[in-house]
NUVOPA-923720 format. One record per residue (C-alpha): y, x, z; residue in three letters; residue number from 1; chain. Coordinates in steps of 0.001 Angstrom, whole numbers, plus 500000, padded with zeros to 6 digits. Layout:
BEGIN
Y/X/Z/ALA/NUM/A
...
end
This chain:
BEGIN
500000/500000/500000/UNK/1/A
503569/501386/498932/UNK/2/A
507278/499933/499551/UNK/3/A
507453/499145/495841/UNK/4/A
503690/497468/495459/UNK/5/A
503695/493394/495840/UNK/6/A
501496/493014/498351/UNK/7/A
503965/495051/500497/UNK/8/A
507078/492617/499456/UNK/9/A
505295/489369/499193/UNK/10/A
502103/489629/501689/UNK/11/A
502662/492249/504525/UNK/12/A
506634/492409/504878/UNK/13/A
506959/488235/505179/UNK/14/A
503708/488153/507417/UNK/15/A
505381/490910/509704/UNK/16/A
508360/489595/510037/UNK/17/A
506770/486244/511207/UNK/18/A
504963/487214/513664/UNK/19/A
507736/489726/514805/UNK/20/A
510329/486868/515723/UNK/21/A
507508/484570/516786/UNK/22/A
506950/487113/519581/UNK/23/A
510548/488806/519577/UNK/24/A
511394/488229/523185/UNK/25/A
508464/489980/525129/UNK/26/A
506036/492977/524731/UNK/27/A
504537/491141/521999/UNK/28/A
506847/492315/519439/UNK/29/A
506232/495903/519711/UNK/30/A
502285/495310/519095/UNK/31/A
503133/493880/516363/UNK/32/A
504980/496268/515392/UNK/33/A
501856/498475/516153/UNK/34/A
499338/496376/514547/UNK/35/A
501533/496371/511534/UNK/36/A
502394/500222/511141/UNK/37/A
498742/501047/511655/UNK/38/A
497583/498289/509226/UNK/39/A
500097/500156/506814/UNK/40/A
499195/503706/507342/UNK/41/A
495701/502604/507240/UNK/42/A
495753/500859/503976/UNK/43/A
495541/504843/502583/UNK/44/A
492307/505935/504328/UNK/45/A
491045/504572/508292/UNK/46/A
490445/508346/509457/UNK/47/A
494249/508812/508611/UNK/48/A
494806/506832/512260/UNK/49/A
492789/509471/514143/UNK/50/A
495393/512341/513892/UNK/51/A
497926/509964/514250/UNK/52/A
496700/508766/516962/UNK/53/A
495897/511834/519281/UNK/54/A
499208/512913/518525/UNK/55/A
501068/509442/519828/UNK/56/A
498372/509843/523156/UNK/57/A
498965/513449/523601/UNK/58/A
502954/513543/523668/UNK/59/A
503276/510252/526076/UNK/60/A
500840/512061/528482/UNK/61/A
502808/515416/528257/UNK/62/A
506059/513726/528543/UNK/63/A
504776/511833/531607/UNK/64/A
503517/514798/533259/UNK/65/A
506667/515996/532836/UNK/66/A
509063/513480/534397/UNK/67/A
507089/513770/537357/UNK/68/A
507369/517642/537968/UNK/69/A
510477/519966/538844/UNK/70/A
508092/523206/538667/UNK/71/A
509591/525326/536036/UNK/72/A
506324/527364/535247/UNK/73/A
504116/523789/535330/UNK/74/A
506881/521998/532864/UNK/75/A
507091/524719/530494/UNK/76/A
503300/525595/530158/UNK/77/A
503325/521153/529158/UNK/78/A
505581/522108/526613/UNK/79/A
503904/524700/525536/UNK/80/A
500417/522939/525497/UNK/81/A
502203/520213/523349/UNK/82/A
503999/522280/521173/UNK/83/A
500341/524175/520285/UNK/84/A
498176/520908/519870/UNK/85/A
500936/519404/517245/UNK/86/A
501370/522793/515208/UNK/87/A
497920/523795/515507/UNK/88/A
497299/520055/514069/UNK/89/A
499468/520192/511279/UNK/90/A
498447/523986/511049/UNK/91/A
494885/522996/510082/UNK/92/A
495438/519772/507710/UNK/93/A
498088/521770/505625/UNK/94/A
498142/525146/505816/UNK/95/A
494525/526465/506570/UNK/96/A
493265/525699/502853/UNK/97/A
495797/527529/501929/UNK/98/A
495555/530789/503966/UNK/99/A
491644/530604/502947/UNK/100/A
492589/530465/499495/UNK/101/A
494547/534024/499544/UNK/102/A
492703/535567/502240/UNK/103/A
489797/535410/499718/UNK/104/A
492001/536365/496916/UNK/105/A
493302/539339/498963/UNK/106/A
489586/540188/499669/UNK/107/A
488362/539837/496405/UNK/108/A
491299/542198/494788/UNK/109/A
490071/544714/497755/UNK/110/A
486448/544809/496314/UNK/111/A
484984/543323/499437/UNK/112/A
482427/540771/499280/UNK/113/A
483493/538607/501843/UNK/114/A
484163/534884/500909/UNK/115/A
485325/532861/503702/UNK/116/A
484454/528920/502807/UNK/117/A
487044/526943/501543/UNK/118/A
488392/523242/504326/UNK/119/A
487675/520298/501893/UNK/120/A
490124/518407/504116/UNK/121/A
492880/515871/502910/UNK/122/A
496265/516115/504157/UNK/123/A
497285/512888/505810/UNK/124/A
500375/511090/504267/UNK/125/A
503404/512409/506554/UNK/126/A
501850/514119/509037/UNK/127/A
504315/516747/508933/UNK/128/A
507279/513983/509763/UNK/129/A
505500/512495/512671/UNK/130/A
504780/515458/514038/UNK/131/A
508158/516560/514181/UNK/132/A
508863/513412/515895/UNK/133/A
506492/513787/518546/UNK/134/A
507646/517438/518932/UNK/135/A
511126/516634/519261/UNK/136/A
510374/513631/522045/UNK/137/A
508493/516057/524633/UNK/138/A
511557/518780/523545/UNK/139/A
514212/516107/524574/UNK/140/A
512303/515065/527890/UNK/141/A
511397/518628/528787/UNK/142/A
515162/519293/528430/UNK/143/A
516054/516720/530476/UNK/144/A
518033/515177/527559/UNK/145/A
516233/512115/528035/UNK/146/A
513836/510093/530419/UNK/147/A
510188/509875/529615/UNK/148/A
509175/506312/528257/UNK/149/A
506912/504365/531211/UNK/150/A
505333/501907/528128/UNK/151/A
502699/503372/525567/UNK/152/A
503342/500265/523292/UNK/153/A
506652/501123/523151/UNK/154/A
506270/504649/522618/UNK/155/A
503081/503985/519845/UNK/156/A
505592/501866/518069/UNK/157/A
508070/504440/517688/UNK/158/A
505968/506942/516207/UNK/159/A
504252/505150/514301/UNK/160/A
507102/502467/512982/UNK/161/A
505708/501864/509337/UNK/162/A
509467/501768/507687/UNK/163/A
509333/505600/508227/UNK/164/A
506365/507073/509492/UNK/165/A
505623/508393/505895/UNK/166/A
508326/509879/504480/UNK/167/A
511154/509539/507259/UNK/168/A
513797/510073/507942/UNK/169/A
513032/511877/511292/UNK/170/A
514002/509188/514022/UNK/171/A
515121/510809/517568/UNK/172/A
513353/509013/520524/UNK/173/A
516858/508536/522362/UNK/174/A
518028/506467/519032/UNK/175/A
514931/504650/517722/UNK/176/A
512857/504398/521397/UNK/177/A
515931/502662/523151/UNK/178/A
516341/500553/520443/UNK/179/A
512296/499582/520846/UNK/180/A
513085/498970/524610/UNK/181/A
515620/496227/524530/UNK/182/A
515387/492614/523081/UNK/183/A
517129/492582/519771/UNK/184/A
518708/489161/518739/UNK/185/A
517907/487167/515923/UNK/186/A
519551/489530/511905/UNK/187/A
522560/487526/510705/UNK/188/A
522807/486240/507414/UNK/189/A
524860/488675/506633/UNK/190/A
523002/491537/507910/UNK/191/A
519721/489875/506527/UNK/192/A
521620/490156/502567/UNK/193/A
522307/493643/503543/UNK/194/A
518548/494743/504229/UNK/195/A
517028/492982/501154/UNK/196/A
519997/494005/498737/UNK/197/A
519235/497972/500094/UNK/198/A
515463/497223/499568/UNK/199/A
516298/495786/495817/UNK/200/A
518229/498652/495213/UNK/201/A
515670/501086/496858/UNK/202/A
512945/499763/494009/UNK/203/A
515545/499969/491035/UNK/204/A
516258/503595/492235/UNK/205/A
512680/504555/492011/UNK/206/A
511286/502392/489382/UNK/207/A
513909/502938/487019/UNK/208/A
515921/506268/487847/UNK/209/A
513465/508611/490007/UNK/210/A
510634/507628/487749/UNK/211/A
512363/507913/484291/UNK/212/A
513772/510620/485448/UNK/213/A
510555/511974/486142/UNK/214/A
509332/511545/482685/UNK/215/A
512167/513587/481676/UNK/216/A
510897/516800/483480/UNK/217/A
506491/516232/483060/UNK/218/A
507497/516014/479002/UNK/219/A
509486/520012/479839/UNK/220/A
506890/520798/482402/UNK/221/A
503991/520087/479582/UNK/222/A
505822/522522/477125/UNK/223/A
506370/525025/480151/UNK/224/A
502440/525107/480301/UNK/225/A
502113/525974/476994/UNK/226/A
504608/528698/476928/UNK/227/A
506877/526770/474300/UNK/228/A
510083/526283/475694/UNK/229/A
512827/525786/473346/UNK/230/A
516236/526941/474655/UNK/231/A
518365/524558/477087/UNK/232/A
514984/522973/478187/UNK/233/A
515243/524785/481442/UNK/234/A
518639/523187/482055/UNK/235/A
517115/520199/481293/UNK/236/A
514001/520155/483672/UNK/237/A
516295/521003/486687/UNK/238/A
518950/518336/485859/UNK/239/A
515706/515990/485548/UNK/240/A
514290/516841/488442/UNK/241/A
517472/517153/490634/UNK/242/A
518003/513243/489971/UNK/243/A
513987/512738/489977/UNK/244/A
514147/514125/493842/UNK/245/A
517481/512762/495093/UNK/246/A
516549/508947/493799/UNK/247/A
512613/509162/494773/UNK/248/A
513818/510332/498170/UNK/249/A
516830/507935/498732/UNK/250/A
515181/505104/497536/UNK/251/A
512085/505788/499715/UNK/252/A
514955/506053/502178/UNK/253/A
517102/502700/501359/UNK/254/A
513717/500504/501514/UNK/255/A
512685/502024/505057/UNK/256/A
516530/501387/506334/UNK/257/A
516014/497845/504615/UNK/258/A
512715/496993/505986/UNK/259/A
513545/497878/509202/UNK/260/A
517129/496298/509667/UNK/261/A
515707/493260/508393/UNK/262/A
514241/493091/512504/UNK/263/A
517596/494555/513543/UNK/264/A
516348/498161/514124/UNK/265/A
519067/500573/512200/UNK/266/A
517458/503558/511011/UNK/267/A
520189/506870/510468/UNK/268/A
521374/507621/507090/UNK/269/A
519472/510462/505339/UNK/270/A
521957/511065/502717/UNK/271/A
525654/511400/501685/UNK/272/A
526327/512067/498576/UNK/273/A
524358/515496/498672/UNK/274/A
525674/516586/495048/UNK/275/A
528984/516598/495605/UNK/276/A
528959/519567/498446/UNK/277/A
531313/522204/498256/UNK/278/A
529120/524538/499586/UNK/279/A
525437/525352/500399/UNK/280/A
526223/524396/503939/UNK/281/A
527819/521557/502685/UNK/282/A
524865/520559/500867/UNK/283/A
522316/520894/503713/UNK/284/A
524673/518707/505960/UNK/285/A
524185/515911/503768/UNK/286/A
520778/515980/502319/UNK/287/A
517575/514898/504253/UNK/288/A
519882/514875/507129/UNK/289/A
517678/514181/509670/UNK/290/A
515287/517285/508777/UNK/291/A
518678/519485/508657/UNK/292/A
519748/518625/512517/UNK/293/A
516130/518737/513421/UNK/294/A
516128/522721/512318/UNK/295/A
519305/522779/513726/UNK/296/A
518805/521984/516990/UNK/297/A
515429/522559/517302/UNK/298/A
514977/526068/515469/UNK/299/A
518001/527669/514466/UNK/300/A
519804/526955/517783/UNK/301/A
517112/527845/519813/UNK/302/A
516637/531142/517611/UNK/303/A
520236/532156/518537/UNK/304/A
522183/530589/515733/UNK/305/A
525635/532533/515214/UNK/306/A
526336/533447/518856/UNK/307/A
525057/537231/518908/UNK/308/A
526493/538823/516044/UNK/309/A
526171/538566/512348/UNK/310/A
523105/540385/511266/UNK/311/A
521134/538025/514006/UNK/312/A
523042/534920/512402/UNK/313/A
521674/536511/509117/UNK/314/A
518343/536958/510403/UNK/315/A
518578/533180/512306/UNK/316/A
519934/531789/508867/UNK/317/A
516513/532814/506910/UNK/318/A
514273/532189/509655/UNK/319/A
515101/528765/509599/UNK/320/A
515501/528418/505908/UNK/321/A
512186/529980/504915/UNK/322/A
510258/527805/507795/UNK/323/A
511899/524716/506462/UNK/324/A
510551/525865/503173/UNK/325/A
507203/525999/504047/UNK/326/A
507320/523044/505766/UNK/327/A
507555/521034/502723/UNK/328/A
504351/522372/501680/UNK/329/A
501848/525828/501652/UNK/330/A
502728/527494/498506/UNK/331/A
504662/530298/497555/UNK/332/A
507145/528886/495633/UNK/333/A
508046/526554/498728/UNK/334/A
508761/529985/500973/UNK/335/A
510950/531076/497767/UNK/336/A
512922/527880/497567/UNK/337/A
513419/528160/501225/UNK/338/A
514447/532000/500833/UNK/339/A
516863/530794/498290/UNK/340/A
518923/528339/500204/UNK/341/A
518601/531005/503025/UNK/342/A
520151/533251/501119/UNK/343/A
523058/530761/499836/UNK/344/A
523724/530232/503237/UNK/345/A
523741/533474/504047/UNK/346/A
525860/534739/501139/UNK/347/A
528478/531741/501640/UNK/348/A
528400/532907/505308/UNK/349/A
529570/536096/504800/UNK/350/A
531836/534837/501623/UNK/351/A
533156/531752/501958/UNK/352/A
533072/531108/497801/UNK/353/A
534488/527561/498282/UNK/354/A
536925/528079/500445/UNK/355/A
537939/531086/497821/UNK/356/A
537818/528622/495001/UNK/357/A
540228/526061/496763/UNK/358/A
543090/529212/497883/UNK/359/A
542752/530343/493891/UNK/360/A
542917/526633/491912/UNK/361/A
543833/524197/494237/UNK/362/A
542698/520920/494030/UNK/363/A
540472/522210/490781/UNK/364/A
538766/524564/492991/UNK/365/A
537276/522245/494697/UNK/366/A
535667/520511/491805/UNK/367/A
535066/524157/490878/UNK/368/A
533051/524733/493890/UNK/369/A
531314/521518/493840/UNK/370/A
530125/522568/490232/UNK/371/A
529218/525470/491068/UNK/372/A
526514/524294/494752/UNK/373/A
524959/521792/492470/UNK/374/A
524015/524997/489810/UNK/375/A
522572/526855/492256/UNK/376/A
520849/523621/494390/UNK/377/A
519112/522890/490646/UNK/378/A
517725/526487/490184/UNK/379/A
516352/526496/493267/UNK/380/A
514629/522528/492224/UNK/381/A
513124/525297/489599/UNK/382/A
511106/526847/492226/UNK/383/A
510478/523790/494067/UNK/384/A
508945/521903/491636/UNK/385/A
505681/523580/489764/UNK/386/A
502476/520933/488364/UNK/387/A
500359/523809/488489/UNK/388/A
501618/525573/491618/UNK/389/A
501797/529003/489490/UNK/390/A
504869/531129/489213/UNK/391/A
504576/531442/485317/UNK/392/A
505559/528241/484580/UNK/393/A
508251/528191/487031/UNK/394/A
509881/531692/485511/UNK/395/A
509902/530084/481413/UNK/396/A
511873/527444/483069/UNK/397/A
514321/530047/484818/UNK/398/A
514004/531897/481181/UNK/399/A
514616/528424/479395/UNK/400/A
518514/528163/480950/UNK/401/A
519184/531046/479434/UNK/402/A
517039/532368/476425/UNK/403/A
515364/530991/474007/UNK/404/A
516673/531583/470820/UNK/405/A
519309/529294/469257/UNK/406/A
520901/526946/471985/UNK/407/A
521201/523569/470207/UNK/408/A
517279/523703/469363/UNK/409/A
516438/521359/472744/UNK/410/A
519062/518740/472224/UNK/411/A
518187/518690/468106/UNK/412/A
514069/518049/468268/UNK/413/A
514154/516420/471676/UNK/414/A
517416/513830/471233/UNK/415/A
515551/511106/472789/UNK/416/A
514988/512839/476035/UNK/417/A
518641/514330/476351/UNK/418/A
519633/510953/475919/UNK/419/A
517690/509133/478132/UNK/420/A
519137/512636/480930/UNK/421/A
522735/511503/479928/UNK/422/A
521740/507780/480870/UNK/423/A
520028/507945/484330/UNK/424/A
522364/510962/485030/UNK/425/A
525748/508553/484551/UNK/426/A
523760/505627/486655/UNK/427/A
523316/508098/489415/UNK/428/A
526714/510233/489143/UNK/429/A
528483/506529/488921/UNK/430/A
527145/505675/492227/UNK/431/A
527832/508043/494091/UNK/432/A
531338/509039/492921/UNK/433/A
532709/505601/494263/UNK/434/A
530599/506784/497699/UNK/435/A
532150/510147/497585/UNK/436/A
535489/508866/496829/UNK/437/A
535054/505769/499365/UNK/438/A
533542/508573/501898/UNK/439/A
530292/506521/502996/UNK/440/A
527066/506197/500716/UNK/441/A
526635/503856/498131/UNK/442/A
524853/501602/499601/UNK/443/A
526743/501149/502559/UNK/444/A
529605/498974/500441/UNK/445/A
526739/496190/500528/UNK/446/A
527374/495213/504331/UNK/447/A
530637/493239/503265/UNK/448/A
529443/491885/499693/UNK/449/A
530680/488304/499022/UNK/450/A
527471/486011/498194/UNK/451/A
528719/485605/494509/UNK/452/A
527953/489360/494283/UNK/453/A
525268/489816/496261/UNK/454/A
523333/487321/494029/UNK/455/A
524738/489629/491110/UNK/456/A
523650/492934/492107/UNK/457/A
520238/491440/492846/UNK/458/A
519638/489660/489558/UNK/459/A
520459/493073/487943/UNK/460/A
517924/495468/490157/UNK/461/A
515400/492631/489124/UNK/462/A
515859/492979/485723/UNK/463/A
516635/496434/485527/UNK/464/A
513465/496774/487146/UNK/465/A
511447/494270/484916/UNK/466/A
513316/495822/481618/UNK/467/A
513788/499686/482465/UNK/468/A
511091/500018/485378/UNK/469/A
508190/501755/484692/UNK/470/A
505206/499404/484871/UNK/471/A
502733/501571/487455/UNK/472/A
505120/503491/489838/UNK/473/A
504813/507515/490646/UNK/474/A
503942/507857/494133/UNK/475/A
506981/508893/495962/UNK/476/A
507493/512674/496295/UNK/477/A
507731/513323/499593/UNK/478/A
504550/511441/500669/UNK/479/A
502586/514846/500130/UNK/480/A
504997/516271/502647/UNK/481/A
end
């Protein structure tokens, strides 16, 4: 079951909701909220629930323990016990196949003859967002930051709160628990509009931009293969994929804030117009915001972050960077990426470019710099994105901005493609200019929509679905994360 699949809009969402407001004013709701989430999560495989699971059990018990001791050496080795189980967890499903993998390949190029055997194990669909979750409750109690929930319904229910237990955003406990706690009244009509217009627009984002888009960069990712990349293609693949990622993520995004505002639970904002950063730094403070504070606060901070000197900034900057790299996935080319935007930081650190920019041209400068972050955020959606996980691919598309032999050969053979770029890239760019310019995101202009419009926008996300959408969805990005 997916947000954009009907029995999720017409069966389980309706059938939820139901039972949620039949049973809104005691514990009842928050099992059904539960129920629900599991039923969800489930839907993709039952053993999914058991990792899940322990998780949920083992943080409430830690963070419980916890409230109820003032021993510094007792508290910290709780912390540390939960700390181990969830990275050791989300150690095995994701990264142990992979250190297997090139532990044999290191072997094998060292003549040995040992062959370690290979886990057959599937990684569970956003394991690595609920665990940082769970990781960041037991931080916040052990800090004293916050008071260890008494109610493991209330506490299942936040971790496992279907909306965004897959692909996020990463909920605090001291914003989403407390709002699990306490009785929420009845959605307005108003606010009830809002939710289903943001899951309406959620669907035509990924039905008809993210997964257009993404036809866009598998046709340059085929002829990256095969070693026959005309020049301009590689500009192509990461404008392609730069809209492909922001609209399969945002729209994942808008349906979860939807879905769950639609039982008066407000889920933070994830994005902000993430293209039109100035900066690097910029850039990271408004995409997949809630991962970005998470590393903040719970990595780079921790690590030191700027307060002893530059070279340990440096160091904290990459750190940070390269970790949040791999956490998207075990591969090489997701520790480059990270490296990459490390480095960006890093450089932009030491020479503020934008700020540059702005003394030299003015106004222009900033448009300047905001040119400029979105270049260098698309080469590194180069090394992000690979079919075959292989660096040779990945390097004809760096080679593709650049070489190739004459420059209008792309936009002459492949016209419909650069076309169909210019279309979904104006759609997108449209949208969030008037955000940019209006300083909130997009979709936050539907709160105050007059009914006349609302039924508008509506009827034209269901037929720009039904006309433009593509007929079996891609499965959103981020759900191998």
């Amino acid at each position: 079951m997916t947000f954009i699949s009907l029995s999720y809009l017409f069966v389980f969402l309706p059938i939820v909701l139901g039972l949620y407001y039949v049973f809104r004013k005691n514990l009842g709701a928050n099992l059904v909220i539960l129920v629900a989430s599991y039923i969800f999560y489930g839907s993709s495989g039952l053993w999914f629930l058991i990792p899940l699971v322990f998780t949920s059990l083992l943080d409430f018990c830690m963070a419980l323990a916890l409230s109820k001791t003032d021993r510094a050496r007792y508290r910290k080795l709780l912390l540390i016990i939960s700390l181990s189980a969830n990275l050791g967890l989300l150690g095995f499903f994701k990264y142990a196949p992979w250190i297997i993998l090139n532990l044999n390949s290191v072997f094998a190029a060292a003549g040995t003859h040992v062959v370690l055997p290979v886990l057959a194990v599937t990684l569970p669909p956003g394991i690595s967002f609920y665990t940082f979750q769970t990781m960041s409750y037991t931080i916040e109690v052990y800090r004293r930051e916050m008071q260890a929930s008494r109610r493991l319904i209330d506490y299942m229910a936040f971790v496992t709160f279907w909306p965004h237990l897959v692909a996020g955003p990463i909920m605090r406990a001291r914003n989403l628990l407390h709002q699990l706690e306490t009785v929420r009244p009845i959605i307005s009509a108003e606010d009830a509009r809002y939710a289903i217009l943001l899951i309406a627009w959620g669907i035509f984002k990924k039905s008809v931009l993210a997964d257009n888009f993404g036809n866009i960069v598998d046709s340059v990712d085929r002829m990256a293969i095969s070693n026959a990349l005309p020049a301009g293609s590689g500009l192509i693949f990461a404008y392609a994929f730069a809209g492909q990622i922001y609209c399969d993520f945002s729209a994942y995004t808008d349906i979860a804030r939807g879905s769950a505002k639609l039982i008066n639970i407000d889920l933070m904002r994830n994005f902000h117009t993430p293209y039109f950063a100035v900066s690097p730094g910029d850039f990271w403070r408004r995409w997949h915001i809630s991962l970005s504070t998470w590393l903040r606060d719970y990595l780079y901070i921790p690590l030191g972050g700027n307060r002893f000197g530059r070279w340990r900034e440096i160091r904290n900057l990459m750190i940070t960077m390269v970790l949040g790299g791999l956490w998207h996935g075990a591969g090489f080319l997701f520790v480059a990426w990270g490296f990459w935007h490390g480095l960006l930081l890093v450089i932009y650190r030491i020479a503020p470019i934008d700020r540059g920019l702005t003394r030299l041209f003015g106004p222009v400068g900033k448009w300047i710099s905001i040119i400029l972050t979105f270049h260098l955020v698309c080469f590194g959606w180069i090394l992000f994105r690979s079919s075959s996980n292989t660096v040779g691919p990945i390097l004809w598309s760096i080679a593709a901005m650049f070489t190739g032999g004459e420059v209008p050969s792309f936009f002459a053979v492949y016209d419909v493609i650069v076309r169909g770029l210019l279309v979904l890239g104006t759609i997108t760019l449209l949208t969030d200019l008037v955000g940019y310019w209006k300083r909130v995101e997009f979709e936050d202009l539907f709160q105050k929509l007059h009914p006349s419009l609302w039924v508008a926008l509506m009827a034209l996300c269901y037929f720009g679905v039904m006309l433009f959408g593509k007929r079996e969805s891609a499965q959103f990005i981020y759900f191998q994360f």
